[in-house]
C-alpha positions in Angstrom: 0.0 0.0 0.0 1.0 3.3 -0.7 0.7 6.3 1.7 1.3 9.9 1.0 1.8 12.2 3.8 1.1 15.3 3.7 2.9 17.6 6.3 6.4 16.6 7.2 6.8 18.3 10.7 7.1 16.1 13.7 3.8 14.9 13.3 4.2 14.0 9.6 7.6 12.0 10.0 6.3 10.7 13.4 3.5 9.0 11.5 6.3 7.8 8.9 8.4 6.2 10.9 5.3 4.6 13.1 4.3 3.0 9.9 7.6 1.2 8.8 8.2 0.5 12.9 5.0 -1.5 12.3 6.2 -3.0 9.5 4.5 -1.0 6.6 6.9 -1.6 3.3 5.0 -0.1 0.8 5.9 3.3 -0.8 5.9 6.2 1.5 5.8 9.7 0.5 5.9 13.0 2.4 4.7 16.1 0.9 5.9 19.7 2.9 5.4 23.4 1.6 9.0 24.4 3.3 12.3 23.5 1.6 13.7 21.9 4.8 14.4 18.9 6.2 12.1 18.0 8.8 13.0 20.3 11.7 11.7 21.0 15.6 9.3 23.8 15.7 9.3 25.3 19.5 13.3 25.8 19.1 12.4 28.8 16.7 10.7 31.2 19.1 13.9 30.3 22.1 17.0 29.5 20.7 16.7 30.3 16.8 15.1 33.1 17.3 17.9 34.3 20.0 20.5 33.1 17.6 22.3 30.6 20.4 21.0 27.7 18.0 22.3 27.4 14.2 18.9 26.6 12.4 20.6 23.0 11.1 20.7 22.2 15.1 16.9 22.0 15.1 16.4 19.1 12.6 14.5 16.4 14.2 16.7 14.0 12.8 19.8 13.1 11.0 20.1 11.9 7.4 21.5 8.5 8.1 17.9 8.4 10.2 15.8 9.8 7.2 17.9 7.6 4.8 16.8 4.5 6.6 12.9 5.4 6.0 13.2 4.5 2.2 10.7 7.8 1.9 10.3 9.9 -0.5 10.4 13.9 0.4 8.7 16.0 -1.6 9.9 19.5 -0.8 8.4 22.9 -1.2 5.5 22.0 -3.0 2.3 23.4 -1.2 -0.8 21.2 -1.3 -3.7 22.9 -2.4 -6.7 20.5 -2.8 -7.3 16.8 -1.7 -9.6 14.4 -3.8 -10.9 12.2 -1.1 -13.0 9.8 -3.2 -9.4 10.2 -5.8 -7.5 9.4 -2.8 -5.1 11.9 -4.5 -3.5 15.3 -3.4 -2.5 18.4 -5.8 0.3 21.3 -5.5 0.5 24.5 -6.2 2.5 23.8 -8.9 -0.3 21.7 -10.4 1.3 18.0 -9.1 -1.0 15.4 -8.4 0.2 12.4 -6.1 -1.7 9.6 -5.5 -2.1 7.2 -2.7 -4.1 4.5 -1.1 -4.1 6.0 1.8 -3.1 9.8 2.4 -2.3 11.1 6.1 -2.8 14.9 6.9 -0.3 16.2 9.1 -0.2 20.1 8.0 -0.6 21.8 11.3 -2.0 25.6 11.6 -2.1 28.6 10.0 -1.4 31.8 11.5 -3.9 34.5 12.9 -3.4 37.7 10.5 -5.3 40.9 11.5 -6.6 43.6 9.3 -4.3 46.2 7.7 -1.1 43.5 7.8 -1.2 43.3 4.3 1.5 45.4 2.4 2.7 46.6 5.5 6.4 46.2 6.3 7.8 45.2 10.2 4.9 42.8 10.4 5.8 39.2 11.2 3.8 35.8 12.0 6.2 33.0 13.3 5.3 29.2 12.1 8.1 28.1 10.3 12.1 28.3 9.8 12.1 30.9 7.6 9.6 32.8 9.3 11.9 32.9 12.6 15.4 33.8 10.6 13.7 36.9 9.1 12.4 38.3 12.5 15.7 37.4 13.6 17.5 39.5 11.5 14.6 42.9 11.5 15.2 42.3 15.8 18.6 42.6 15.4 18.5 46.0 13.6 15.1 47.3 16.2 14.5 48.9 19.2 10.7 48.4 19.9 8.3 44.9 18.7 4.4 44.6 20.1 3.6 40.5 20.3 -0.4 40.1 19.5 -1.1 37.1 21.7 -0.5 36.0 25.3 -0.5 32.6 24.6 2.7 29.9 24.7 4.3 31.5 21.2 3.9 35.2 22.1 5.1 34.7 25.6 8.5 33.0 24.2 9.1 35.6 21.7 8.2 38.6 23.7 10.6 37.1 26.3 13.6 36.5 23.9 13.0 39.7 22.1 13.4 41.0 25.9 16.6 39.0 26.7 17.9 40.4 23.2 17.2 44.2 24.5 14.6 45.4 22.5 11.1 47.2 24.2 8.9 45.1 24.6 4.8 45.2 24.4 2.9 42.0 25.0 -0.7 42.2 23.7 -3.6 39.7 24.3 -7.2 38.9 24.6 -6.6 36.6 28.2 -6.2 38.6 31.4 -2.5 36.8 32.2 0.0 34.6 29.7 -0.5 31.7 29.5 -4.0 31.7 31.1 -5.6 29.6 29.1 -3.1 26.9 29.1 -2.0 26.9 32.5 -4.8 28.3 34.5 -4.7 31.1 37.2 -1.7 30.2 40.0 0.9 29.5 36.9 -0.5 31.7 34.5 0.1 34.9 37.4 3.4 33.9 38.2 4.5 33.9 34.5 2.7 37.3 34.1 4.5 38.8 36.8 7.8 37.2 36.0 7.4 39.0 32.4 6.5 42.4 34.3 9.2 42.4 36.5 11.9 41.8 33.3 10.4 45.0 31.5 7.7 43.7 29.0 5.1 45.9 29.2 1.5 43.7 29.3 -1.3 45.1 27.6 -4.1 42.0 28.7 -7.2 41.5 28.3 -7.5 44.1 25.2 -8.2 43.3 21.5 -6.2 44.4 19.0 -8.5 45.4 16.1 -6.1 46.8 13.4 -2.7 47.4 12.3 -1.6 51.2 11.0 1.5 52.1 9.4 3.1 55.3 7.7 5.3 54.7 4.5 4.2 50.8 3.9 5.7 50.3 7.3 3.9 49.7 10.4 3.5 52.3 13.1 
């Protein structure tokens, strides 16, 4: 049987090597929209985005280890439509692959707010690439906002802290982490942020972005 995996994150190769653990020999496939090799994700808001990791050091595994899969890795190509009764999935680049069974394993897709379009100095954070360019614009800044208090805006606003740079924290939730961690952790974390110098703006919305120039204000 052929499978075709679509996603190859942590959850995509997970499944992949689950399968020929359990003795699946048939043709395997994965299918990822990034160039890269199957990489760790919560690295890139810590240490990538600090720059005490090189972005090779969060691969989940090593080539020998992806050798020994016998899988095929389809690299950025984007899937953009799945024919379930077809069993078969297309790319942006108009590819089709076909399966007897296909696995989806893409993950999320990042909140935008109005007025991001067009507008430089705005970043969302889900892949590689995503945290080596906010790397390099916090390298040359003084001042970032983070919109959301959960797990992701709470790393980056506190390595953006640790790097130096002014930082506002913005969320719906009246402390970080609230949701996740309920109300003893959740405070602690808050006031841990507070007393290192981000400035906490909870339990607001943010509605819109404005900028002046194409670049955001």
């Amino acid at each position: 049987m052929d499978v075709l995996i679509v996603g190859a994150s942590a959850a995509g190769l997970s499944t992949a090597e689950a399968l020929r653990r359990l003795g699946h020999d048939g043709r395997l496939t994965l299918l990822d929209a990034e160039p890269h090799l199957p990489y760790d994700r919560p690295p890139l808001s810590k240490q990538v985005l600090a720059g005490a990791w090189e972005p090779e050091r969060a691969r989940l595994r090593g080539q020998a280890q992806l050798d020994a899969l016998e899988a095929e890795f389809v690299r950025g190509e984007r899937a953009v439509s799945l024919d379930v009764a077809g069993r078969a999935v297309t790319t942006a680049s108009g590819r089709v692959l076909r399966a007897d069974a296909v696995v989806l394993a893409t993950g999320l897709t990042p909140c935008r707010l109005p007025g991001q379009g067009g507008l430089a100095g705005v970043h969302v954070l889900r892949g590689l690439d995503d945290a080596l360019t906010l790397r390099a614009h916090l390298t040359g800044g003084t001042r970032l906002v983070v919109v959301g208090e959960g797990v992701l805006g709470g790393e980056i606003a506190a390595t953006a802290r640790g790097l130096g740079l002014e930082v506002t924290l913005a969320g719906l939730g009246p402390a970080v982490l609230g949701d996740q961690l309920g109300p003893f952790v959740s405070d602690l974390l808050t006031r841990t942020h507070a007393a290192r110098g981000v400035r906490l703006r909870l339990g607001v919305a943010v509605e819109s972005l404005e900028g002046e120039g194409g670049r955001v204000t």
